[in-house]
PyMOL Python script that loads the backbone (N, CA, C, O; Angstrom):
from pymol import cmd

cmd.read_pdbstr("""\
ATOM      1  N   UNK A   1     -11.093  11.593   6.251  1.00  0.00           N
ATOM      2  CA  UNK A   1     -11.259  10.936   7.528  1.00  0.00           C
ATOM      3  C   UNK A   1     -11.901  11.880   8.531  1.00  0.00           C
ATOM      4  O   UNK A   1     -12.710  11.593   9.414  1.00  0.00           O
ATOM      5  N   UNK A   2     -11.410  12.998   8.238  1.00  0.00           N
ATOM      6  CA  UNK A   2     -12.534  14.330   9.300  1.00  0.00           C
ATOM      7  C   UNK A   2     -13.687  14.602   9.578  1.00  0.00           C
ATOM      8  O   UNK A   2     -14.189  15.251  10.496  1.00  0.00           O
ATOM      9  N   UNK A   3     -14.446  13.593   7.982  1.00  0.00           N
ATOM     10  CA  UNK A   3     -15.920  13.984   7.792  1.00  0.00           C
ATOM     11  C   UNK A   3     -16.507  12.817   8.340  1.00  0.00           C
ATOM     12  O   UNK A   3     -17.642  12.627   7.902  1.00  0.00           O
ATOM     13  N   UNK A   4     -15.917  11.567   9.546  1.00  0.00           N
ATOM     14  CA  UNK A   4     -16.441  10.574   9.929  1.00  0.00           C
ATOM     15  C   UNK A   4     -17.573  11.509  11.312  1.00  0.00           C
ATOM     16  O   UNK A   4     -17.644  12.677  11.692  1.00  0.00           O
ATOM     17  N   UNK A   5     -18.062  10.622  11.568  1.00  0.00           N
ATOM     18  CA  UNK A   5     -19.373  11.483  12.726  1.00  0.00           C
ATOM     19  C   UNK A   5     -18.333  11.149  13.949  1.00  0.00           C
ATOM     20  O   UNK A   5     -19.021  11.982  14.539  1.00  0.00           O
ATOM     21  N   UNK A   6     -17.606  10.849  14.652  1.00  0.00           N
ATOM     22  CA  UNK A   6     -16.516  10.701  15.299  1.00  0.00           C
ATOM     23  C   UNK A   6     -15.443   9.668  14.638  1.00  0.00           C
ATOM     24  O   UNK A   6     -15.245   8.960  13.650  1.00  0.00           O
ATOM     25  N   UNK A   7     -14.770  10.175  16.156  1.00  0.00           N
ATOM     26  CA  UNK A   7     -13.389   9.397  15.825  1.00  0.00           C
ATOM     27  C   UNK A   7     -13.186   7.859  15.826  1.00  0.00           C
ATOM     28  O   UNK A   7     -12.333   7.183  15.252  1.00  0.00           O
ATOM     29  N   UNK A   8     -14.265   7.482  16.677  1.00  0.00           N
ATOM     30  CA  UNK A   8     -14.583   5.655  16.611  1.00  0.00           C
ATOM     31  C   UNK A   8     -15.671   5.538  16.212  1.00  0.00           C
ATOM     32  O   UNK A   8     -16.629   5.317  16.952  1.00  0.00           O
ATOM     33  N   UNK A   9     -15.782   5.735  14.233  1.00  0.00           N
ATOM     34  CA  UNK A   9     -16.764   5.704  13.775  1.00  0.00           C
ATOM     35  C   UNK A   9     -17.815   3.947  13.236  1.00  0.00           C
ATOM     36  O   UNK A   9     -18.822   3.727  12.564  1.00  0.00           O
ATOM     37  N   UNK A  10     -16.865   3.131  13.977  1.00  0.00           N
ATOM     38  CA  UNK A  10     -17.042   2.076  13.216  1.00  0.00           C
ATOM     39  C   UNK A  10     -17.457   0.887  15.138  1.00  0.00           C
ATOM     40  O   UNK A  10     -17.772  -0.298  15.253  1.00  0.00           O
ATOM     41  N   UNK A  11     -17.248   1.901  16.150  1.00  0.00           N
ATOM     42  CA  UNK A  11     -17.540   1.247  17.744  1.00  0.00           C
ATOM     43  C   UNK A  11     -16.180   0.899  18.173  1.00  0.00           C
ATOM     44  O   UNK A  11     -15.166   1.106  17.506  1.00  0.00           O
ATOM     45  N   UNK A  12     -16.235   0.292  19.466  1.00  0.00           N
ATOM     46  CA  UNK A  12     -14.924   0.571  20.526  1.00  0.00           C
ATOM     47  C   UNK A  12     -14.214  -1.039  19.567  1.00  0.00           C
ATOM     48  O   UNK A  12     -13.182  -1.033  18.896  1.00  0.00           O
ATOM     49  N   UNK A  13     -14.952  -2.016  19.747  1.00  0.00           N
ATOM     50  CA  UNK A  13     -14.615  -3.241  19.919  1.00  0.00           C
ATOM     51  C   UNK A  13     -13.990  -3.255  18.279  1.00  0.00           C
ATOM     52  O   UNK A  13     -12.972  -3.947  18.243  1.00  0.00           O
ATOM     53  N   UNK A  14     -14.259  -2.814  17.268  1.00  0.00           N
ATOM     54  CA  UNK A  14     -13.276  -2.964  15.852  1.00  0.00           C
ATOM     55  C   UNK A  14     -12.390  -1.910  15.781  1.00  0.00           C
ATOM     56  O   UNK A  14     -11.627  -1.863  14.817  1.00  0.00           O
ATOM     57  N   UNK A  15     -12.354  -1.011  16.673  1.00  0.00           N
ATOM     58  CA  UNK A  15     -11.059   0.120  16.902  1.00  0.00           C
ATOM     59  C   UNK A  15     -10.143  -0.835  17.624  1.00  0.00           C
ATOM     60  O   UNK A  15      -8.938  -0.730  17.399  1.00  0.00           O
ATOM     61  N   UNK A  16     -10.668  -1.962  18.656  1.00  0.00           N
ATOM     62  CA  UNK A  16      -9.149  -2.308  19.042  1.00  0.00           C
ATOM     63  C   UNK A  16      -8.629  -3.647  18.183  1.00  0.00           C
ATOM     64  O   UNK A  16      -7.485  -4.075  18.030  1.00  0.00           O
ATOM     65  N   UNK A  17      -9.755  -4.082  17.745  1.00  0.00           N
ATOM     66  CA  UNK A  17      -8.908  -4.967  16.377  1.00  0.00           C
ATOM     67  C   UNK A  17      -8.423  -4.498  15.823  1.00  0.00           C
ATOM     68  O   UNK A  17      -7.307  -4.931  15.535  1.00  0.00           O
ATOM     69  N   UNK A  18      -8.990  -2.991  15.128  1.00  0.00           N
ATOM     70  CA  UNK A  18      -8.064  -2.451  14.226  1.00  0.00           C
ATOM     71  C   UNK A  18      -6.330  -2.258  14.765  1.00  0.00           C
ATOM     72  O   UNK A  18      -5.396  -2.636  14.057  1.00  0.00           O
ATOM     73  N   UNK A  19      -6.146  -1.625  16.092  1.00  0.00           N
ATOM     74  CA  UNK A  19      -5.008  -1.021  16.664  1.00  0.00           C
ATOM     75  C   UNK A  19      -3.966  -2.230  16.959  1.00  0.00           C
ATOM     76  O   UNK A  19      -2.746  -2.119  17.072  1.00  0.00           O
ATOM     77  N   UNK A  20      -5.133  -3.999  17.107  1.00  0.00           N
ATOM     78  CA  UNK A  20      -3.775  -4.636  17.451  1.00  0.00           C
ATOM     79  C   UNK A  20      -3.490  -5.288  16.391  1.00  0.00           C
ATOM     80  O   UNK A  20      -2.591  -6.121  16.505  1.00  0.00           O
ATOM     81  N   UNK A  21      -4.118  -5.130  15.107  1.00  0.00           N
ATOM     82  CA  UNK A  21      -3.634  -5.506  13.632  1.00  0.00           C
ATOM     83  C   UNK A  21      -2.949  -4.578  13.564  1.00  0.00           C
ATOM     84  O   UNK A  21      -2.046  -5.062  12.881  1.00  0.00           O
ATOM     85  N   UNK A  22      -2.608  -3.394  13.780  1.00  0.00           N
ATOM     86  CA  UNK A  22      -1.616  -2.221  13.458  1.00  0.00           C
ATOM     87  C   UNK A  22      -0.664  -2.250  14.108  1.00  0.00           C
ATOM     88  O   UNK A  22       0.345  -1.650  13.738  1.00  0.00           O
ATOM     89  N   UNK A  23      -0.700  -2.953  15.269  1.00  0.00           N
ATOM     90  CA  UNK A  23       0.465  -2.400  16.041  1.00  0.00           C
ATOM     91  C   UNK A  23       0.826  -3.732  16.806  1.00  0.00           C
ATOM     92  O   UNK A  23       1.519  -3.376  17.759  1.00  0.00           O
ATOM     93  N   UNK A  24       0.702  -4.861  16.824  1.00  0.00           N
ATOM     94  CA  UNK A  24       1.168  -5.962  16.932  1.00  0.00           C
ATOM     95  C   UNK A  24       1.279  -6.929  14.849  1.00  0.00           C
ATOM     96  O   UNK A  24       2.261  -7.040  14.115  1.00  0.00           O
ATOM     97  N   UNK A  25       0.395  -7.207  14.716  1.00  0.00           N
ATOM     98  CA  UNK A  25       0.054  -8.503  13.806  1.00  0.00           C
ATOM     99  C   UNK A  25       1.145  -7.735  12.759  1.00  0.00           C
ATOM    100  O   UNK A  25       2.310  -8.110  12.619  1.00  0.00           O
ATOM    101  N   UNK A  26       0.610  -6.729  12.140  1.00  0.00           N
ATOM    102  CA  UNK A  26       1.774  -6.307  10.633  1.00  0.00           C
ATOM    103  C   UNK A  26       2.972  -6.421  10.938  1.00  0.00           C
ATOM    104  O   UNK A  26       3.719  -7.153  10.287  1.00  0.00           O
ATOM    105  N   UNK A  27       3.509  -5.504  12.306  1.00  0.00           N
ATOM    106  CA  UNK A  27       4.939  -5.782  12.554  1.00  0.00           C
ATOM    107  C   UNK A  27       5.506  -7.260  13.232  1.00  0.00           C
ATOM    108  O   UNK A  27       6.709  -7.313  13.488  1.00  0.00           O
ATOM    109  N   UNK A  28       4.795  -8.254  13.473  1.00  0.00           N
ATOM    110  CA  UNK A  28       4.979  -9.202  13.619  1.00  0.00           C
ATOM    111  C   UNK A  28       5.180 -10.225  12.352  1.00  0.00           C
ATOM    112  O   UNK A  28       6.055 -11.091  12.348  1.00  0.00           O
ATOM    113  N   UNK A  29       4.181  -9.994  11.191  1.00  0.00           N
ATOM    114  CA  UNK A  29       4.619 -10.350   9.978  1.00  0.00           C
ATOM    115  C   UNK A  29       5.655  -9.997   9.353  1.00  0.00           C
ATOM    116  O   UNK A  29       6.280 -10.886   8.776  1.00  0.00           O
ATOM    117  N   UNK A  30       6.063  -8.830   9.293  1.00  0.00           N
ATOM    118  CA  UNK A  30       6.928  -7.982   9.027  1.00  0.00           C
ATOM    119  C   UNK A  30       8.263  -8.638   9.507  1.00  0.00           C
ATOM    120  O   UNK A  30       8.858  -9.332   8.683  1.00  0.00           O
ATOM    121  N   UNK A  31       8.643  -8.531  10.402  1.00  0.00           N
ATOM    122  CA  UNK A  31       9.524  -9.478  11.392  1.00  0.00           C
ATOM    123  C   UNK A  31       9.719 -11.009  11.129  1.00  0.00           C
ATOM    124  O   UNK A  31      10.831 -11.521  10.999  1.00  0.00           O
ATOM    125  N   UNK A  32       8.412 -11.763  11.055  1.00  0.00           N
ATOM    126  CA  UNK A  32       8.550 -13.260  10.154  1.00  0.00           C
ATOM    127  C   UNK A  32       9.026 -13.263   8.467  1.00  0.00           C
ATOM    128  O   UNK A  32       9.547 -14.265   7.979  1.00  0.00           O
ATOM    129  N   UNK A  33       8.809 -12.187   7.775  1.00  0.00           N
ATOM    130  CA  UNK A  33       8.920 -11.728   6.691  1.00  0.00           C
ATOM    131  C   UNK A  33      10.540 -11.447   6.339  1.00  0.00           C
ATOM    132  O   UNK A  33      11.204 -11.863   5.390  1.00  0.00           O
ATOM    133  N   UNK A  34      10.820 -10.817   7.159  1.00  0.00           N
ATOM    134  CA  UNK A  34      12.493 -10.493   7.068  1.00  0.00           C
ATOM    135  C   UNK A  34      13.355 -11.439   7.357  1.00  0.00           C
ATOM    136  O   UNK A  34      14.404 -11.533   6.719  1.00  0.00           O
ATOM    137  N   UNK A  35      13.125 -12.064   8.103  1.00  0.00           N
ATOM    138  CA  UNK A  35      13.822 -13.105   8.724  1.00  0.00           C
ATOM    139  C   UNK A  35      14.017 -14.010   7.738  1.00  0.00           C
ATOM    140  O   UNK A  35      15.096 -14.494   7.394  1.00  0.00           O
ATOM    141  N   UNK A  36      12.667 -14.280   7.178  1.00  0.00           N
ATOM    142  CA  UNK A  36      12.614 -15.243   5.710  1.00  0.00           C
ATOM    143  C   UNK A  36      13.823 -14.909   4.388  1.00  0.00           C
ATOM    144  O   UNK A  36      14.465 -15.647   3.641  1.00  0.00           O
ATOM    145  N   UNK A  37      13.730 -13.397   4.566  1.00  0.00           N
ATOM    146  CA  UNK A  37      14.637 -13.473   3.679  1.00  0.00           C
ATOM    147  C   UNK A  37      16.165 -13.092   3.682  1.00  0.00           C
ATOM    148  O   UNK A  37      17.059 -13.000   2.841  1.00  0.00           O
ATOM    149  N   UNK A  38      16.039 -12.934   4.896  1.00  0.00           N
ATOM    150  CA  UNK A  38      17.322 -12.525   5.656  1.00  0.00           C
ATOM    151  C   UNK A  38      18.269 -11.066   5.764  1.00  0.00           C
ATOM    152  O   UNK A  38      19.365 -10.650   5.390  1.00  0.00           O
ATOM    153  N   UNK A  39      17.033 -10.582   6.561  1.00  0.00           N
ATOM    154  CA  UNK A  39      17.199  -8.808   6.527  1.00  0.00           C
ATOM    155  C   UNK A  39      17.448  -8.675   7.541  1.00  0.00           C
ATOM    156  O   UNK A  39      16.751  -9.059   8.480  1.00  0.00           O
ATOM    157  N   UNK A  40      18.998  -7.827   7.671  1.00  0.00           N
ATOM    158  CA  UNK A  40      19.498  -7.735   9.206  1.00  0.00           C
ATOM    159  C   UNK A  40      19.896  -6.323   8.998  1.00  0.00           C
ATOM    160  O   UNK A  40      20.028  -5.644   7.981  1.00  0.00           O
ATOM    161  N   UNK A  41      20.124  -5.960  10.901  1.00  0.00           N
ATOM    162  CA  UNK A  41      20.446  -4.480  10.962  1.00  0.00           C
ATOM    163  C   UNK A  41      19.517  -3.336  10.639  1.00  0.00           C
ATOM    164  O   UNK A  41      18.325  -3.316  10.944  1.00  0.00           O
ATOM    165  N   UNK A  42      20.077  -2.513  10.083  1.00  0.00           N
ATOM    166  CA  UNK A  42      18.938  -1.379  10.232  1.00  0.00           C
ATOM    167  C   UNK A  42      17.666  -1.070   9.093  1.00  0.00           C
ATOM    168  O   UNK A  42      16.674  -0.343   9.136  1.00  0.00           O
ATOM    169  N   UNK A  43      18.174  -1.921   8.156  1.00  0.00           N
ATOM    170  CA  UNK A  43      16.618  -1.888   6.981  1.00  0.00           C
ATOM    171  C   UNK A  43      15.683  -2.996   7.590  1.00  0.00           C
ATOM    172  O   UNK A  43      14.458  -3.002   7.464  1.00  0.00           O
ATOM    173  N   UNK A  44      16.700  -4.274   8.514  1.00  0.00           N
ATOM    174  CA  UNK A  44      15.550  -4.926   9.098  1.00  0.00           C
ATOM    175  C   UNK A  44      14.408  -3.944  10.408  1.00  0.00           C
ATOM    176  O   UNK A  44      13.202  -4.044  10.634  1.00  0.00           O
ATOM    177  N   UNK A  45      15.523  -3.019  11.046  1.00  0.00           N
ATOM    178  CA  UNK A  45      14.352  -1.799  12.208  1.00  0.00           C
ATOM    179  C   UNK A  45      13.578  -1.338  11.293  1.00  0.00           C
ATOM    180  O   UNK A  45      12.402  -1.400  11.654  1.00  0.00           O
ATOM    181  N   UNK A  46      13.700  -0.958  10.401  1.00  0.00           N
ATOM    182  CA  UNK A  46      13.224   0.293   9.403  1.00  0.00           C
ATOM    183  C   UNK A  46      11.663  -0.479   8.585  1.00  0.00           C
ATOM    184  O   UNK A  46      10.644   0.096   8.202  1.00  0.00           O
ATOM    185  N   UNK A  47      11.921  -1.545   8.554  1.00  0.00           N
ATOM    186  CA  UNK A  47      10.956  -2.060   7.856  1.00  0.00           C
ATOM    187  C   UNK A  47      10.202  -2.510   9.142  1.00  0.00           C
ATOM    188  O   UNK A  47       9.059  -2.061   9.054  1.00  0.00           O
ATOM    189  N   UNK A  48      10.307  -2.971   9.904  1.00  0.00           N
ATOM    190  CA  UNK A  48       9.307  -3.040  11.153  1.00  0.00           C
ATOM    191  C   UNK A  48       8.555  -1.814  11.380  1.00  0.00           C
ATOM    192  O   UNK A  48       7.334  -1.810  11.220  1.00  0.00           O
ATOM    193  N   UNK A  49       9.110  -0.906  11.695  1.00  0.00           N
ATOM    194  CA  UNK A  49       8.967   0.495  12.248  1.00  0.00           C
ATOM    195  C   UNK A  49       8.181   1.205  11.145  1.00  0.00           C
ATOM    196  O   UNK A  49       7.517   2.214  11.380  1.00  0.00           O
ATOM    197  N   UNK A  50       8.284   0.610   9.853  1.00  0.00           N
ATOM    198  CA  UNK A  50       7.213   1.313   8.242  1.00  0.00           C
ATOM    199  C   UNK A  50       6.178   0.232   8.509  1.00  0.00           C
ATOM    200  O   UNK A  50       5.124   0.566   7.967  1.00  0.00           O
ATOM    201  N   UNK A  51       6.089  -0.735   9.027  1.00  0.00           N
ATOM    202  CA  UNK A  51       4.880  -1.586   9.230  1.00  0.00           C
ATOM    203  C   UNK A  51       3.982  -1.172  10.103  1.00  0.00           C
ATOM    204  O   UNK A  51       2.790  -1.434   9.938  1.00  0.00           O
ATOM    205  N   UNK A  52       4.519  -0.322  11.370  1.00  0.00           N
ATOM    206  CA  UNK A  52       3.874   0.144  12.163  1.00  0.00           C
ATOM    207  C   UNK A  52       3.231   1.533  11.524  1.00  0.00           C
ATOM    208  O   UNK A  52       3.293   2.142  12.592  1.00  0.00           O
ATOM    209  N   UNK A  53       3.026   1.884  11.198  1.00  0.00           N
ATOM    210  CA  UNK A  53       3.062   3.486  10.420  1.00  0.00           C
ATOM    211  C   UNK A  53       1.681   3.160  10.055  1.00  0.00           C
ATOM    212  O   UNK A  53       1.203   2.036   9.895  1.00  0.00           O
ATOM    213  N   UNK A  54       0.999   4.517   9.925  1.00  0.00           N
ATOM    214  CA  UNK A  54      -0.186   4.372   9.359  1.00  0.00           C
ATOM    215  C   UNK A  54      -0.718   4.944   7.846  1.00  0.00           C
ATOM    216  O   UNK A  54      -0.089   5.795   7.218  1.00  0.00           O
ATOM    217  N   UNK A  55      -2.023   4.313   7.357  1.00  0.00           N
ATOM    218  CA  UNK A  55      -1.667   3.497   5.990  1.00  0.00           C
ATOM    219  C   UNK A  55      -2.286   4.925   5.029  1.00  0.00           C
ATOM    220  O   UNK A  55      -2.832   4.801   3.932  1.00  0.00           O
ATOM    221  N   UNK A  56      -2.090   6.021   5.615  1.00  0.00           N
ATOM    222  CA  UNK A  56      -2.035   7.245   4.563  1.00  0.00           C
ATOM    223  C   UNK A  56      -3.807   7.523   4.342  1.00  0.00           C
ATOM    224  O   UNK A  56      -4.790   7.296   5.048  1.00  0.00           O
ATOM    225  N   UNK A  57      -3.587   8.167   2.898  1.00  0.00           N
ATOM    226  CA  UNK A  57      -5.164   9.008   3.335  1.00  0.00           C
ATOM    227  C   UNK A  57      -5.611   8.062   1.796  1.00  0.00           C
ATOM    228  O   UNK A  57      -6.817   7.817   1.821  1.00  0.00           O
ATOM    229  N   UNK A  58      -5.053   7.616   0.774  1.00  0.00           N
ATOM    230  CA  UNK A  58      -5.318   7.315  -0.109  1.00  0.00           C
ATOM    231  C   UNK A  58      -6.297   5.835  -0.200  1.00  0.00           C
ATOM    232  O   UNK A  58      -7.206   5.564  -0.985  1.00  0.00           O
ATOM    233  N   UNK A  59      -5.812   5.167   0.735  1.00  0.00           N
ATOM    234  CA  UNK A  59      -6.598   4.235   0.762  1.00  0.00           C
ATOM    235  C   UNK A  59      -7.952   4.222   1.445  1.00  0.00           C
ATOM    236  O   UNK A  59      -8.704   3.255   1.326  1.00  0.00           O
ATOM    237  N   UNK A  60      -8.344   5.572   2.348  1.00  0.00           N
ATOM    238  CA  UNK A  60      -9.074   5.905   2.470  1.00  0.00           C
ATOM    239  C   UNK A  60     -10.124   6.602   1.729  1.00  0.00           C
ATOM    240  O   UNK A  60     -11.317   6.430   1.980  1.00  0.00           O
ATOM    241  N   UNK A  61      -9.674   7.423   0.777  1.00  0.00           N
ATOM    242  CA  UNK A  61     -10.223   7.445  -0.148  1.00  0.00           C
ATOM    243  C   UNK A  61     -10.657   6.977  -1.095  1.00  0.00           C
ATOM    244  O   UNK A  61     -11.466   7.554  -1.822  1.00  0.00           O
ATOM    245  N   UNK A  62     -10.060   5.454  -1.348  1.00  0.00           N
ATOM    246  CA  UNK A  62     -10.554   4.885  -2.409  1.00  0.00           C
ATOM    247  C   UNK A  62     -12.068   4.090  -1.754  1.00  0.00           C
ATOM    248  O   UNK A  62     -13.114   3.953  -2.390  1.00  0.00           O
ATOM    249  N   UNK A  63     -11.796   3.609  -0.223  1.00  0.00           N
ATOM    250  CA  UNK A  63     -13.041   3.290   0.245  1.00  0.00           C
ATOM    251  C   UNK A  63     -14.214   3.872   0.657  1.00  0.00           C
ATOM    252  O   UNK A  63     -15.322   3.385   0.879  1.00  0.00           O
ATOM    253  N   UNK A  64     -13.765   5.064   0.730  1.00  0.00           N
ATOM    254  CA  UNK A  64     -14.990   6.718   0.541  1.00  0.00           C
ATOM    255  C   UNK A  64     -15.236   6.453  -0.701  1.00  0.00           C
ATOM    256  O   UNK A  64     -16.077   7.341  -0.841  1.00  0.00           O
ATOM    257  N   UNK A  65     -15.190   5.922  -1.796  1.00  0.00           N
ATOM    258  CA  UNK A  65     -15.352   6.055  -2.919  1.00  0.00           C
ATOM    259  C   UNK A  65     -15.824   5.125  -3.450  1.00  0.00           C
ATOM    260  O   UNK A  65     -16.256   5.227  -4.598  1.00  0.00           O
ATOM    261  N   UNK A  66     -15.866   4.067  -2.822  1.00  0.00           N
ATOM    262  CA  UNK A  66     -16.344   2.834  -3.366  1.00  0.00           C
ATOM    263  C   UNK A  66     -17.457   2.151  -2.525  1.00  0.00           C
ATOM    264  O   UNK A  66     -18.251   1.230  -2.715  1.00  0.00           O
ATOM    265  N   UNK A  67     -17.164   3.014  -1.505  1.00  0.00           N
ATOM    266  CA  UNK A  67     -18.200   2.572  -0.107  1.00  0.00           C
ATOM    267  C   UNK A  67     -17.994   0.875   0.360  1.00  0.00           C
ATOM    268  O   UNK A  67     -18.629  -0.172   0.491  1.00  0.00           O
ATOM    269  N   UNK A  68     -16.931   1.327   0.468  1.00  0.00           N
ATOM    270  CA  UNK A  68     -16.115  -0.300   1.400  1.00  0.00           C
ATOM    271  C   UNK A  68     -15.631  -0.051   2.332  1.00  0.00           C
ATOM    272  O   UNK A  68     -14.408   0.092   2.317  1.00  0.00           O
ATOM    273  N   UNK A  69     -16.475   0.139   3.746  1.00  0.00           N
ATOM    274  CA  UNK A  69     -15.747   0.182   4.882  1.00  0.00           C
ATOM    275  C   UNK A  69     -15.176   1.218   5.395  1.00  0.00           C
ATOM    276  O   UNK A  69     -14.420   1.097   6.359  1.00  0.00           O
ATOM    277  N   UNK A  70     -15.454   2.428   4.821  1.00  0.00           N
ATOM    278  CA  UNK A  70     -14.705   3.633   5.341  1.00  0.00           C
ATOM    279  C   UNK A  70     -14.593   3.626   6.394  1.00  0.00           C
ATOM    280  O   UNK A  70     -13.475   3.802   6.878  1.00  0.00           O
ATOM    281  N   UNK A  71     -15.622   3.435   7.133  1.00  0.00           N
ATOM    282  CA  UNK A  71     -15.389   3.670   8.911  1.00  0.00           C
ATOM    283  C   UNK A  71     -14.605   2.966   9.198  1.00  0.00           C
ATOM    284  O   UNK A  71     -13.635   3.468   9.766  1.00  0.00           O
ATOM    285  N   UNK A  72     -14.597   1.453   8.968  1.00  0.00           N
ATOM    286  CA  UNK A  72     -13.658   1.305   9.366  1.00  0.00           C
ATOM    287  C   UNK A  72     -12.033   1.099   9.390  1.00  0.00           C
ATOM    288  O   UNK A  72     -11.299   0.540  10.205  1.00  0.00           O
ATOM    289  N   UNK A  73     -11.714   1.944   7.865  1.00  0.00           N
ATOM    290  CA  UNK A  73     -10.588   2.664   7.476  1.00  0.00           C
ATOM    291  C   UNK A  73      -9.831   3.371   8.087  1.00  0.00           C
ATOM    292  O   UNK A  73      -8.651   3.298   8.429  1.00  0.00           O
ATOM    293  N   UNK A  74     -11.186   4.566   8.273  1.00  0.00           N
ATOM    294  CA  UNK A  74     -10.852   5.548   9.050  1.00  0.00           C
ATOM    295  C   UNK A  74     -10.691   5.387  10.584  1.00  0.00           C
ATOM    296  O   UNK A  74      -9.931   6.112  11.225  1.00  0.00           O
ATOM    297  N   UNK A  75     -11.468   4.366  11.168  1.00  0.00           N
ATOM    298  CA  UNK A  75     -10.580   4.344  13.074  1.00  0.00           C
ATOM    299  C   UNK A  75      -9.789   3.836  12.448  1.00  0.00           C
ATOM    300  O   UNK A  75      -8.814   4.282  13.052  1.00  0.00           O
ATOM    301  N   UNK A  76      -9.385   3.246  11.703  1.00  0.00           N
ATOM    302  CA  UNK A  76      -7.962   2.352  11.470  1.00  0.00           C
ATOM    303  C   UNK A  76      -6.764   3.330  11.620  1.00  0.00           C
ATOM    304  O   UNK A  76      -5.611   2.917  11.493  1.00  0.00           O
TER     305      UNK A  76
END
""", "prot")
cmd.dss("prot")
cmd.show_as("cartoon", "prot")
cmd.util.cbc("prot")
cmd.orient("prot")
C-alpha cells in the first residue's frame, strides 16, 4: 500500500465511499446480521467493532497482483 503515488490514490470522491462503506454500511450489516441470529452482549460489540477494522494487507495484495483495483484497495 506504500508504493501507491499517494494516499488518495484512487481521488477524494471514492475515498469517501470507501470510508462510509467502512465505517457506517459493514457495521450496520453487521448489526442487521446479529440480530438475525441473535447475538447479544459482548460478542454482539465485538463483532461490530471487527467490522469496523480494516481489511489487512492481504487482500491488497492479491489485487496488486491481479490488477483489480488496487487503488482503490489501498485508500480503502
Amino acid at each position: 500500500m506504500a508504493s501507491q503515488p499517494s494516499i488518495l490514490a484512487c481521488g477524494t470522491q471514492m475515498a469517501v465511499v470507501a470510508i462510509v462503506l467502512k465505517f457506517i454500511a459493514r457495521p450496520a450489516l453487521m448489526v442487521a446480521s446479529c440480530l438475525a441470529i441473535g447475538l447479544r452482549g459482548k460478542l454482539f460489540k465485538v463483532a461490530i467493532v471487527q467490522a469496523a477494522l480494516p481489511q489487512g494487507i492481504v487482500p491488497f495484495v492479491f489485487a496488486k497482483q491481479y490488477n483489480v483495483h488496487p487503488a482503490l484497495l489501498g485508500t480503502g
